[in-house]
PDB file of N, CA, C and O in Angstrom:
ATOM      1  N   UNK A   1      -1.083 -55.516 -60.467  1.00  0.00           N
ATOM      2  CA  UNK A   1      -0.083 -54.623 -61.017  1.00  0.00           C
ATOM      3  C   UNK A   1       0.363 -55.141 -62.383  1.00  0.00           C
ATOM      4  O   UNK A   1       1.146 -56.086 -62.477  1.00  0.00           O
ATOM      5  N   UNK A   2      -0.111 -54.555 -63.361  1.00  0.00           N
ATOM      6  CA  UNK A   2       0.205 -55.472 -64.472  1.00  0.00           C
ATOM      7  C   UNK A   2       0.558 -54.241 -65.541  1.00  0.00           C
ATOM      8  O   UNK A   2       0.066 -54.063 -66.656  1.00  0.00           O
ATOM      9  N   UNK A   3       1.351 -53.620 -64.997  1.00  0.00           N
ATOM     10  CA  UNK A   3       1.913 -52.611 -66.068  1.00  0.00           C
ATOM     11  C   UNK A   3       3.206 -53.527 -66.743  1.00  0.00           C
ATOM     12  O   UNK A   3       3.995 -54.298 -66.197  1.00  0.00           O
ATOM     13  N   UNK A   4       3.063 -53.080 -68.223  1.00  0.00           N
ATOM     14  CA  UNK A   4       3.600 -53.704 -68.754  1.00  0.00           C
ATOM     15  C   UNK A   4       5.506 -53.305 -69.149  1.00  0.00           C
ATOM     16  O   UNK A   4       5.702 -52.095 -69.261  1.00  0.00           O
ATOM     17  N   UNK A   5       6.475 -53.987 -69.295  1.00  0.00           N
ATOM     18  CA  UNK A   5       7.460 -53.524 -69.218  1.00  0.00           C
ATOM     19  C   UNK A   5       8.563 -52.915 -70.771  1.00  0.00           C
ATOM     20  O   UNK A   5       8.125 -52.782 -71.913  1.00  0.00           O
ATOM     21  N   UNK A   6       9.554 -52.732 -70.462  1.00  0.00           N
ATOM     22  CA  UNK A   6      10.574 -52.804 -69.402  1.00  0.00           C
ATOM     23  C   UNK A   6      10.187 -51.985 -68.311  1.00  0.00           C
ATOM     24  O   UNK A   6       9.897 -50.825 -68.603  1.00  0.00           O
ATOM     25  N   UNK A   7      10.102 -52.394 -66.871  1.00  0.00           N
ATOM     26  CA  UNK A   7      10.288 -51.259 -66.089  1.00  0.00           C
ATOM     27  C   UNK A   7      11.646 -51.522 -65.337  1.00  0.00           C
ATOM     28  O   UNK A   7      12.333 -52.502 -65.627  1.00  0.00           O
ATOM     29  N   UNK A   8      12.123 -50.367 -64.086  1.00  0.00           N
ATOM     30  CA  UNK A   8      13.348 -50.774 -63.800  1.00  0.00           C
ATOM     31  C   UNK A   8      13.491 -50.306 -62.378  1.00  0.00           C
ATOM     32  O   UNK A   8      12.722 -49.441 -61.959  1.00  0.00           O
ATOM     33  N   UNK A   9      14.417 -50.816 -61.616  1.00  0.00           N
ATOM     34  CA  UNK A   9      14.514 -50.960 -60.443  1.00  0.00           C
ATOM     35  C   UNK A   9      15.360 -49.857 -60.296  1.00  0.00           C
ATOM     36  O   UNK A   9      15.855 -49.583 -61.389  1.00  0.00           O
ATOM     37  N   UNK A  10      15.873 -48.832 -59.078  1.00  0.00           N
ATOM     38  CA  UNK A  10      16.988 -48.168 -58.944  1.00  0.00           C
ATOM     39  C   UNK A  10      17.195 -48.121 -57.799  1.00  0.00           C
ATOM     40  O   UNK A  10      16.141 -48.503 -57.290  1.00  0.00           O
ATOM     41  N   UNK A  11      18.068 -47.836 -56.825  1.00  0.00           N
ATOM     42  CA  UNK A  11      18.450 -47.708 -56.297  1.00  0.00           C
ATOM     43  C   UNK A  11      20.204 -46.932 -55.609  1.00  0.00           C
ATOM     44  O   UNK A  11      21.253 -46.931 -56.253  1.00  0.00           O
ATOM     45  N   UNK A  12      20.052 -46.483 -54.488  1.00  0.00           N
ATOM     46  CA  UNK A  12      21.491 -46.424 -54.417  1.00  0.00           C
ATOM     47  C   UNK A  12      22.782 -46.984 -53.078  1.00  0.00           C
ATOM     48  O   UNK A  12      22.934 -46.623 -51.910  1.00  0.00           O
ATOM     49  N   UNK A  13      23.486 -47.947 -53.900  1.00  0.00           N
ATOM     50  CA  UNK A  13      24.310 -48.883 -52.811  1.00  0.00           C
ATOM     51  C   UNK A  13      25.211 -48.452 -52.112  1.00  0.00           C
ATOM     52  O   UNK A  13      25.338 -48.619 -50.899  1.00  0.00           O
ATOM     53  N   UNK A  14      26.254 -47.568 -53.200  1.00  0.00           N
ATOM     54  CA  UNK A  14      26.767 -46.583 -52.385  1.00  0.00           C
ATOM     55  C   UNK A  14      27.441 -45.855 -53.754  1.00  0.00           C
ATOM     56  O   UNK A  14      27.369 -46.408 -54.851  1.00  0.00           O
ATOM     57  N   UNK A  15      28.199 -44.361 -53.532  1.00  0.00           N
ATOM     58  CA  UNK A  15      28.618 -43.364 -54.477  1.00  0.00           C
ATOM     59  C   UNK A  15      27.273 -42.676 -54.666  1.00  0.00           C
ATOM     60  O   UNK A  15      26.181 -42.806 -54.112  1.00  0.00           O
ATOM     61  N   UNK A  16      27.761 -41.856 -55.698  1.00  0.00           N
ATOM     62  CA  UNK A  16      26.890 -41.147 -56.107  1.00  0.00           C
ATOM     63  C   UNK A  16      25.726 -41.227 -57.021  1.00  0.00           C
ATOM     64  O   UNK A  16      24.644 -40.677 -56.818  1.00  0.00           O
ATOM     65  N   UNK A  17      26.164 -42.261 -58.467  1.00  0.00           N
ATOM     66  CA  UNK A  17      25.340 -42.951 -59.115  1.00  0.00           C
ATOM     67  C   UNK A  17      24.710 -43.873 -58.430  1.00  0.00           C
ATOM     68  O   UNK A  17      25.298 -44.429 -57.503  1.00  0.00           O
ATOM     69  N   UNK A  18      23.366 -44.213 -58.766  1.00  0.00           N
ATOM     70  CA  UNK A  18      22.453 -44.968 -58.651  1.00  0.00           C
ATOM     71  C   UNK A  18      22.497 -46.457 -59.478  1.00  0.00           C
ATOM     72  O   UNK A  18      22.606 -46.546 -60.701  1.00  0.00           O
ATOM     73  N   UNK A  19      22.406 -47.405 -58.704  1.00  0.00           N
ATOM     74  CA  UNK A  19      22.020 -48.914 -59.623  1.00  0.00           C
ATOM     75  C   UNK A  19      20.952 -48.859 -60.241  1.00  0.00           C
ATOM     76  O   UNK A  19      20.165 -48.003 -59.837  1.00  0.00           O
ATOM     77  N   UNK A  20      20.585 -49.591 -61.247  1.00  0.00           N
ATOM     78  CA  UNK A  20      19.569 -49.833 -61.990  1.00  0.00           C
ATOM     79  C   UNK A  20      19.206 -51.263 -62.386  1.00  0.00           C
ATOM     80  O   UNK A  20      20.165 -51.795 -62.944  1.00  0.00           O
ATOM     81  N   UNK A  21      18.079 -52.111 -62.278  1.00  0.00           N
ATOM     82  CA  UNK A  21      18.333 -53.417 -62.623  1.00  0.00           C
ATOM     83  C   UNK A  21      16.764 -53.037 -63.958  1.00  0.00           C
ATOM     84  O   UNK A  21      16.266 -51.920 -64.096  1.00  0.00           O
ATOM     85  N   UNK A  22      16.481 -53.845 -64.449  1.00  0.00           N
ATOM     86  CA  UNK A  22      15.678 -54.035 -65.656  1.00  0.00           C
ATOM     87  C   UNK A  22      14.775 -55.665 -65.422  1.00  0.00           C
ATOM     88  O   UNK A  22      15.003 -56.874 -65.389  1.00  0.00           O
ATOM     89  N   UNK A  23      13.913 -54.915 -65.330  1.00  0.00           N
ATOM     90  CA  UNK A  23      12.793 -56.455 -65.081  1.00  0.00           C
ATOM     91  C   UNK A  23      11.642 -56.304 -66.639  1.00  0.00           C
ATOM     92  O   UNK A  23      11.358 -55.188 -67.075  1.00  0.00           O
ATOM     93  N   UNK A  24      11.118 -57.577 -67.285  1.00  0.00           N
ATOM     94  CA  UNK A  24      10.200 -57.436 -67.744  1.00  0.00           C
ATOM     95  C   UNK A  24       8.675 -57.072 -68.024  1.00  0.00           C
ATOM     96  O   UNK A  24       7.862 -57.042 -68.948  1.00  0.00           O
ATOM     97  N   UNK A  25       8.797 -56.792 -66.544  1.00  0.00           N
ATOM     98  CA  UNK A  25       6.953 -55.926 -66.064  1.00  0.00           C
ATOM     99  C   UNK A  25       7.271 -55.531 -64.502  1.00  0.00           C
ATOM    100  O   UNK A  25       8.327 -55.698 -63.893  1.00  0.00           O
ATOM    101  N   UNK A  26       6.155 -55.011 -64.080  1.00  0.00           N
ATOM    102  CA  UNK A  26       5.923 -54.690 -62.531  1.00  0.00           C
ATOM    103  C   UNK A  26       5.906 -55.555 -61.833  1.00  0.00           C
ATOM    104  O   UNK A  26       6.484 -55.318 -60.773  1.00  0.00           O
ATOM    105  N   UNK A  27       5.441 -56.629 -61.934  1.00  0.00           N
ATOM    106  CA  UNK A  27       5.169 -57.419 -61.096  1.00  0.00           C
ATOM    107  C   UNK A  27       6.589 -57.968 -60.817  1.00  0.00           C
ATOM    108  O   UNK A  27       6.810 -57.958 -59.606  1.00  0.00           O
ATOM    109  N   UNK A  28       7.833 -58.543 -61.700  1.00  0.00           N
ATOM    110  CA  UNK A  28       9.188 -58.850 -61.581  1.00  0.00           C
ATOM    111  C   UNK A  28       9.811 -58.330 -60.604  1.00  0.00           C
ATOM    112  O   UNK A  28      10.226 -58.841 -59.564  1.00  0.00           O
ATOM    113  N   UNK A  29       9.876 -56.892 -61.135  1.00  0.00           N
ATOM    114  CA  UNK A  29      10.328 -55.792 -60.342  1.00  0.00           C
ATOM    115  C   UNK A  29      10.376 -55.269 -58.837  1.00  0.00           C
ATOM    116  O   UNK A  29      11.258 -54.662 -58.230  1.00  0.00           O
ATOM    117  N   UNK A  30       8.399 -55.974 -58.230  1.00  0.00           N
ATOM    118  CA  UNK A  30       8.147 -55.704 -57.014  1.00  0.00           C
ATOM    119  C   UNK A  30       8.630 -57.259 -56.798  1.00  0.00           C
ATOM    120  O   UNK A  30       9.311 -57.199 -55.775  1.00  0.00           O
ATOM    121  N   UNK A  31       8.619 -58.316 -57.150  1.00  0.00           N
ATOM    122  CA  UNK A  31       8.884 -59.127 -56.154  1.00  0.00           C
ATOM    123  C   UNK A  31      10.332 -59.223 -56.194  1.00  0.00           C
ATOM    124  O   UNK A  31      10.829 -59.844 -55.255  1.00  0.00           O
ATOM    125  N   UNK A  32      11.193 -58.704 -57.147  1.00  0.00           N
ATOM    126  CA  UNK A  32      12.831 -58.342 -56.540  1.00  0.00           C
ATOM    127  C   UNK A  32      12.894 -57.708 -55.453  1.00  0.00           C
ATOM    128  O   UNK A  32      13.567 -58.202 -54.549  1.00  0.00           O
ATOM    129  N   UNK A  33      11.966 -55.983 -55.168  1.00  0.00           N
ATOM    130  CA  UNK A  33      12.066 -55.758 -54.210  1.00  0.00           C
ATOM    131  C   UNK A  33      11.805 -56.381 -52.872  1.00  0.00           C
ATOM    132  O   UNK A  33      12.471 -56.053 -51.890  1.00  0.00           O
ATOM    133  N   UNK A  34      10.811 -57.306 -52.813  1.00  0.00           N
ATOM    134  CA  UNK A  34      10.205 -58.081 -51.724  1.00  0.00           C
ATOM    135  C   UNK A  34      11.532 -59.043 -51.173  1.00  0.00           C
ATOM    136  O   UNK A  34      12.125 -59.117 -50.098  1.00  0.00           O
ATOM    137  N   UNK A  35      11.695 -59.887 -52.798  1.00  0.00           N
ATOM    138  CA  UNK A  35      13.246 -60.631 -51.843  1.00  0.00           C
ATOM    139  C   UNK A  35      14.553 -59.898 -51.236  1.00  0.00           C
ATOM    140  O   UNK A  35      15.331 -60.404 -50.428  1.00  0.00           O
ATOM    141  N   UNK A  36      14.636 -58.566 -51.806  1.00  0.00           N
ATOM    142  CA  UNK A  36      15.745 -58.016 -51.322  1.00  0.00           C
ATOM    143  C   UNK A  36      15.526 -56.711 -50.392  1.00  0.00           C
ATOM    144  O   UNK A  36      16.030 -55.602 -50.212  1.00  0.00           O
ATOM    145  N   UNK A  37      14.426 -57.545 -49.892  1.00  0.00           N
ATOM    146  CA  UNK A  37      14.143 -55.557 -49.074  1.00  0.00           C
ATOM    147  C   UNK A  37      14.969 -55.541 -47.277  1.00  0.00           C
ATOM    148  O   UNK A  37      14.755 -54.751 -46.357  1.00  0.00           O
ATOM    149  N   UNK A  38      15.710 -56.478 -47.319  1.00  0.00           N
ATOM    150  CA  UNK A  38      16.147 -56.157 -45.876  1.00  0.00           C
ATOM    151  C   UNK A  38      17.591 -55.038 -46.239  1.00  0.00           C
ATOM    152  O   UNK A  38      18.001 -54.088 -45.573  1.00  0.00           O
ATOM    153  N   UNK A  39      18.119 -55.614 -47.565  1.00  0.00           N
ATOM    154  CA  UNK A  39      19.235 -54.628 -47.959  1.00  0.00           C
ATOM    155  C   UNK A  39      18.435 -53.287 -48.719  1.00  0.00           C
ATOM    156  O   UNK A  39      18.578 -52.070 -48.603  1.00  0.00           O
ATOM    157  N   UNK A  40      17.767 -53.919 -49.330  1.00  0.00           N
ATOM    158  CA  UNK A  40      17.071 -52.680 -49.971  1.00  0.00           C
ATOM    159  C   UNK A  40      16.870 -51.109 -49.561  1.00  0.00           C
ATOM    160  O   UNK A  40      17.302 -50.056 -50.031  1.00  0.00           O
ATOM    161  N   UNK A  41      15.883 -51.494 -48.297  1.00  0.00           N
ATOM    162  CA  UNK A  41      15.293 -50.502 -47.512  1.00  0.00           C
ATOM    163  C   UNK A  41      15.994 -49.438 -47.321  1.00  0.00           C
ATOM    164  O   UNK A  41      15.663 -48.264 -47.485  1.00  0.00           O
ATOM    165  N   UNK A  42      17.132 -49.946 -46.911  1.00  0.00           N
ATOM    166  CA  UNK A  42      18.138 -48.767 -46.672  1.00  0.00           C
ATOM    167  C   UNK A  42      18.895 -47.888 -47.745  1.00  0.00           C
ATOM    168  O   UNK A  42      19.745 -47.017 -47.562  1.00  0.00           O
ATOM    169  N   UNK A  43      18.412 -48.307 -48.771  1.00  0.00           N
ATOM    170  CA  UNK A  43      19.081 -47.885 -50.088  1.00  0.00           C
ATOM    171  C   UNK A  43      18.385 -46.616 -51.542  1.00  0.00           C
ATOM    172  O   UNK A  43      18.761 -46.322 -52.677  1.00  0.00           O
ATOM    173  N   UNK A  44      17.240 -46.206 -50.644  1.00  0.00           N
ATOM    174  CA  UNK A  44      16.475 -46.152 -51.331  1.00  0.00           C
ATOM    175  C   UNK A  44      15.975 -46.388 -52.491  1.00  0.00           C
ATOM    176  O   UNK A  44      16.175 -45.689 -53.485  1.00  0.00           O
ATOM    177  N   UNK A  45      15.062 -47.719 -52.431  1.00  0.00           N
ATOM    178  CA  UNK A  45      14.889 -48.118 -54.084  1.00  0.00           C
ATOM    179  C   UNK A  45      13.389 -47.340 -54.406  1.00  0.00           C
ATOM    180  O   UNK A  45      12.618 -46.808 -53.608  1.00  0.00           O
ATOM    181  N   UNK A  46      13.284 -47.494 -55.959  1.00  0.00           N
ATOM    182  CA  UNK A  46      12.466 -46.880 -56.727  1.00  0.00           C
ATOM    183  C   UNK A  46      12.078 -47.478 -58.115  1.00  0.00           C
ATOM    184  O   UNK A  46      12.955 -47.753 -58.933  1.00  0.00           O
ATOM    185  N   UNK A  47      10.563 -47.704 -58.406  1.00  0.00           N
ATOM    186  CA  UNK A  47      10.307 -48.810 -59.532  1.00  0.00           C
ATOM    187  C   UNK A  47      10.234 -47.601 -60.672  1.00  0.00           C
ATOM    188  O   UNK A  47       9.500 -46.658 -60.378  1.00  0.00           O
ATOM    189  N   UNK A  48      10.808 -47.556 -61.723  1.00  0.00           N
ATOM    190  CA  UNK A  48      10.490 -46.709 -62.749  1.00  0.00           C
ATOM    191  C   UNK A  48      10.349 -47.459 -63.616  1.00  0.00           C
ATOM    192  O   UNK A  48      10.783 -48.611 -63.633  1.00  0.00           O
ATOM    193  N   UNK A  49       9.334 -46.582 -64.990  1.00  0.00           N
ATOM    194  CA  UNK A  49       8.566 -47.386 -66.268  1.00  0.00           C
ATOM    195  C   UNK A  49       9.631 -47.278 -67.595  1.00  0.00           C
ATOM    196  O   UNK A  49      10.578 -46.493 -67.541  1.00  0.00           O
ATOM    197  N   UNK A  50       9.483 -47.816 -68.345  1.00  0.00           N
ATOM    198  CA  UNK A  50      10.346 -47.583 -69.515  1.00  0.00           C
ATOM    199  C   UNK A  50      10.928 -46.800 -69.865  1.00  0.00           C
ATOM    200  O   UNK A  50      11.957 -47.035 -70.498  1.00  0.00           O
ATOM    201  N   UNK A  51      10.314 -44.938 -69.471  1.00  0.00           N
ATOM    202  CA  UNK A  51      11.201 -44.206 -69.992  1.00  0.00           C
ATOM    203  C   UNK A  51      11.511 -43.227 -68.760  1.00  0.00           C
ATOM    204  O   UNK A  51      11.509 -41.996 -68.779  1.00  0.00           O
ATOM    205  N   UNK A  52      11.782 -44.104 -67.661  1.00  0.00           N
ATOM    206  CA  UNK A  52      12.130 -43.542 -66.575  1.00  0.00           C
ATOM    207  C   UNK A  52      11.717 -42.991 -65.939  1.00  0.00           C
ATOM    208  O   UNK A  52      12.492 -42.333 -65.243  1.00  0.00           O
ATOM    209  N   UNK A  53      10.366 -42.844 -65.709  1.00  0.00           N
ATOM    210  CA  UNK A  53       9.245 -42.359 -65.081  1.00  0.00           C
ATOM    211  C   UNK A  53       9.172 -42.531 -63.594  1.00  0.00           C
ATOM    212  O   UNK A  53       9.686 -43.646 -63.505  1.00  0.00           O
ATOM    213  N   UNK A  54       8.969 -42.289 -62.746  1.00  0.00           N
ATOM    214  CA  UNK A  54       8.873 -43.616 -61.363  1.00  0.00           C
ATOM    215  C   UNK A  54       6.956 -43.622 -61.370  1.00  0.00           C
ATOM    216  O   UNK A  54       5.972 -42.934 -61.641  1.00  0.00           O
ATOM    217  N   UNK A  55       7.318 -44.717 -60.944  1.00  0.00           N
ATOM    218  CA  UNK A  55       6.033 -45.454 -61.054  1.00  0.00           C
ATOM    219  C   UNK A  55       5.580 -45.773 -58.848  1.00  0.00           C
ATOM    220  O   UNK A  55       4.515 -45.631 -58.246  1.00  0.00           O
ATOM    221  N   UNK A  56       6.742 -46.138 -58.429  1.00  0.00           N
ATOM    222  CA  UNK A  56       6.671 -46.398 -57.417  1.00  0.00           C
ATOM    223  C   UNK A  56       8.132 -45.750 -56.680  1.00  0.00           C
ATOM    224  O   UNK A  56       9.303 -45.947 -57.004  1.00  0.00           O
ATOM    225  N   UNK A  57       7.442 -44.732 -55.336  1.00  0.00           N
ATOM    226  CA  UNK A  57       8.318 -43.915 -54.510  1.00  0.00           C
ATOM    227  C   UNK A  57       9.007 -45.621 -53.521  1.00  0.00           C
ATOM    228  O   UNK A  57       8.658 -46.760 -53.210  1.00  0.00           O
ATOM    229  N   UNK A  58      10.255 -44.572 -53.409  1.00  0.00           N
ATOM    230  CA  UNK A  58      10.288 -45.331 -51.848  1.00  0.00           C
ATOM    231  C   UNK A  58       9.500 -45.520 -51.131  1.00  0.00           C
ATOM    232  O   UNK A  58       9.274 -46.683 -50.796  1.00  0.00           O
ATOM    233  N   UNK A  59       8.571 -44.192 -50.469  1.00  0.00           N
ATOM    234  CA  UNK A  59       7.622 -44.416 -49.459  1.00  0.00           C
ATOM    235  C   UNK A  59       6.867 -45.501 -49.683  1.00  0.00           C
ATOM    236  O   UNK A  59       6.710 -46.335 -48.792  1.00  0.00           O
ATOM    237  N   UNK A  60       6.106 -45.674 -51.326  1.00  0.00           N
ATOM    238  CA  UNK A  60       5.027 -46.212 -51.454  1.00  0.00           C
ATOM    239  C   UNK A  60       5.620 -47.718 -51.529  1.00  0.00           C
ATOM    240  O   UNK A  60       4.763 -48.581 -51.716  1.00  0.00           O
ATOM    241  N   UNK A  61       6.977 -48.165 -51.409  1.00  0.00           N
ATOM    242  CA  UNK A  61       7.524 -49.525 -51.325  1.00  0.00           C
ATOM    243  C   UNK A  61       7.744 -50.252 -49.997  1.00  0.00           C
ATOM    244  O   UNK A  61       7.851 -51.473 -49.883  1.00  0.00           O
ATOM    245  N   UNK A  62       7.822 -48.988 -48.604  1.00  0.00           N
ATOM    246  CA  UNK A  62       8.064 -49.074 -47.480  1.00  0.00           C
ATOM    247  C   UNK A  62       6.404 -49.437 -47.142  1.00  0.00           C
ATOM    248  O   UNK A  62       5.930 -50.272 -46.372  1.00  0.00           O
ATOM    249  N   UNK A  63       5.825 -48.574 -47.937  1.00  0.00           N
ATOM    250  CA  UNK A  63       4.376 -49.006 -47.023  1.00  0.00           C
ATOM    251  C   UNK A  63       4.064 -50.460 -47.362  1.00  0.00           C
ATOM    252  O   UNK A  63       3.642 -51.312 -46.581  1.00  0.00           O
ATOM    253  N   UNK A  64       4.414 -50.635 -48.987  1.00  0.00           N
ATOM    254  CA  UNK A  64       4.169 -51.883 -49.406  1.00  0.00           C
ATOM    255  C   UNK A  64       4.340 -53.420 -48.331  1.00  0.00           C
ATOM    256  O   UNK A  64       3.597 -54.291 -47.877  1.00  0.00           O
ATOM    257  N   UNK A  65       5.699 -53.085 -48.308  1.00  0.00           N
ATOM    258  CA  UNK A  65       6.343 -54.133 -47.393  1.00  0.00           C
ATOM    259  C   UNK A  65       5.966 -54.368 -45.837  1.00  0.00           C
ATOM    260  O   UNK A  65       5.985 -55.447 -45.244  1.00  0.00           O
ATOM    261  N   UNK A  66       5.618 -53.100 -45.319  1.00  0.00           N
ATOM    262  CA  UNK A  66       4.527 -53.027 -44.245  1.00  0.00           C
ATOM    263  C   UNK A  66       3.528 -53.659 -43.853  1.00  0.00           C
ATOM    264  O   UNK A  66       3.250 -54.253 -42.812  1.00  0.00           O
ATOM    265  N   UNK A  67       2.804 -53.389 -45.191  1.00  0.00           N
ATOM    266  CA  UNK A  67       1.857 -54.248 -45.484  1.00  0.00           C
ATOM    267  C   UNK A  67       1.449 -55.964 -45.250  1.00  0.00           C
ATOM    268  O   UNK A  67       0.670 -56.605 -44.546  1.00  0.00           O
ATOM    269  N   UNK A  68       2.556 -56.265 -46.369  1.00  0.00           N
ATOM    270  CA  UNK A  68       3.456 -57.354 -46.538  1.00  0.00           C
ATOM    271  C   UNK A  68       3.096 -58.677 -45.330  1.00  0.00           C
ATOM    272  O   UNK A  68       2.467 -59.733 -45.259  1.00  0.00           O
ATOM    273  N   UNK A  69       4.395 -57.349 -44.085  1.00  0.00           N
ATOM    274  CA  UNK A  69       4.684 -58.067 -42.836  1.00  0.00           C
ATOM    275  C   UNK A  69       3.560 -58.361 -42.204  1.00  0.00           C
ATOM    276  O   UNK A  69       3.438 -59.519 -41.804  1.00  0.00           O
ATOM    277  N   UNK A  70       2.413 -57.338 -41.949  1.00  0.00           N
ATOM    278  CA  UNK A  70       0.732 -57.315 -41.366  1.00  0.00           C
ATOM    279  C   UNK A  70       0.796 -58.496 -41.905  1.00  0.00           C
ATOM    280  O   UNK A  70       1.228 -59.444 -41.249  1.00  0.00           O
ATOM    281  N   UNK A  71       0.270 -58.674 -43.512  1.00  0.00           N
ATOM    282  CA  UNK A  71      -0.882 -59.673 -43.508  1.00  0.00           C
ATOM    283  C   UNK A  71      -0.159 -61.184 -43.341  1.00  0.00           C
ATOM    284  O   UNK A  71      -0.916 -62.150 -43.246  1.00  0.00           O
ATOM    285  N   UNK A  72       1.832 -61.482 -43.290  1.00  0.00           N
ATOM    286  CA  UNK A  72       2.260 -62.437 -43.070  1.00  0.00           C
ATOM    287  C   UNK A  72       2.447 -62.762 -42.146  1.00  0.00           C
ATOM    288  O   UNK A  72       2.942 -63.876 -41.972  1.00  0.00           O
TER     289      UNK A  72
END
């Protein structure tokens, strides 16, 4: 995964607006999600590219981590 950045994290913790964090590439970005996916999950997060694009659904972060758990 080597898209290059800013890309950015979003999510929502609670209200109506959404959080946003800012990582320097994809790869940053997914392993924030990896350390924080027990709060995460429930929050729906979402990796978007510089100009806010999403790059990565929830779903495709749930499967990720799925994954994850299999091969650990």
């Amino acid at each position: 995964m080597s898209i290059q950045g800013p890309v950015h994290l979003r999510w929502r913790a609670s209200g109506a607006a959404p959080e946003t964090e800012t990582f320097p590439d994809l790869d940053a970005a997914f392993d924030a999600v990896e350390e924080r996916w027990e709060t995460l999950q429930h929050q729906a997060p979402q990796i978007l590219d510089s100009r806010k694009i999403l790059l990565i659904s929830t779903e495709q972060l749930k499967a990720a981590m799925v994954e994850e758990e299999d091969a650990g």
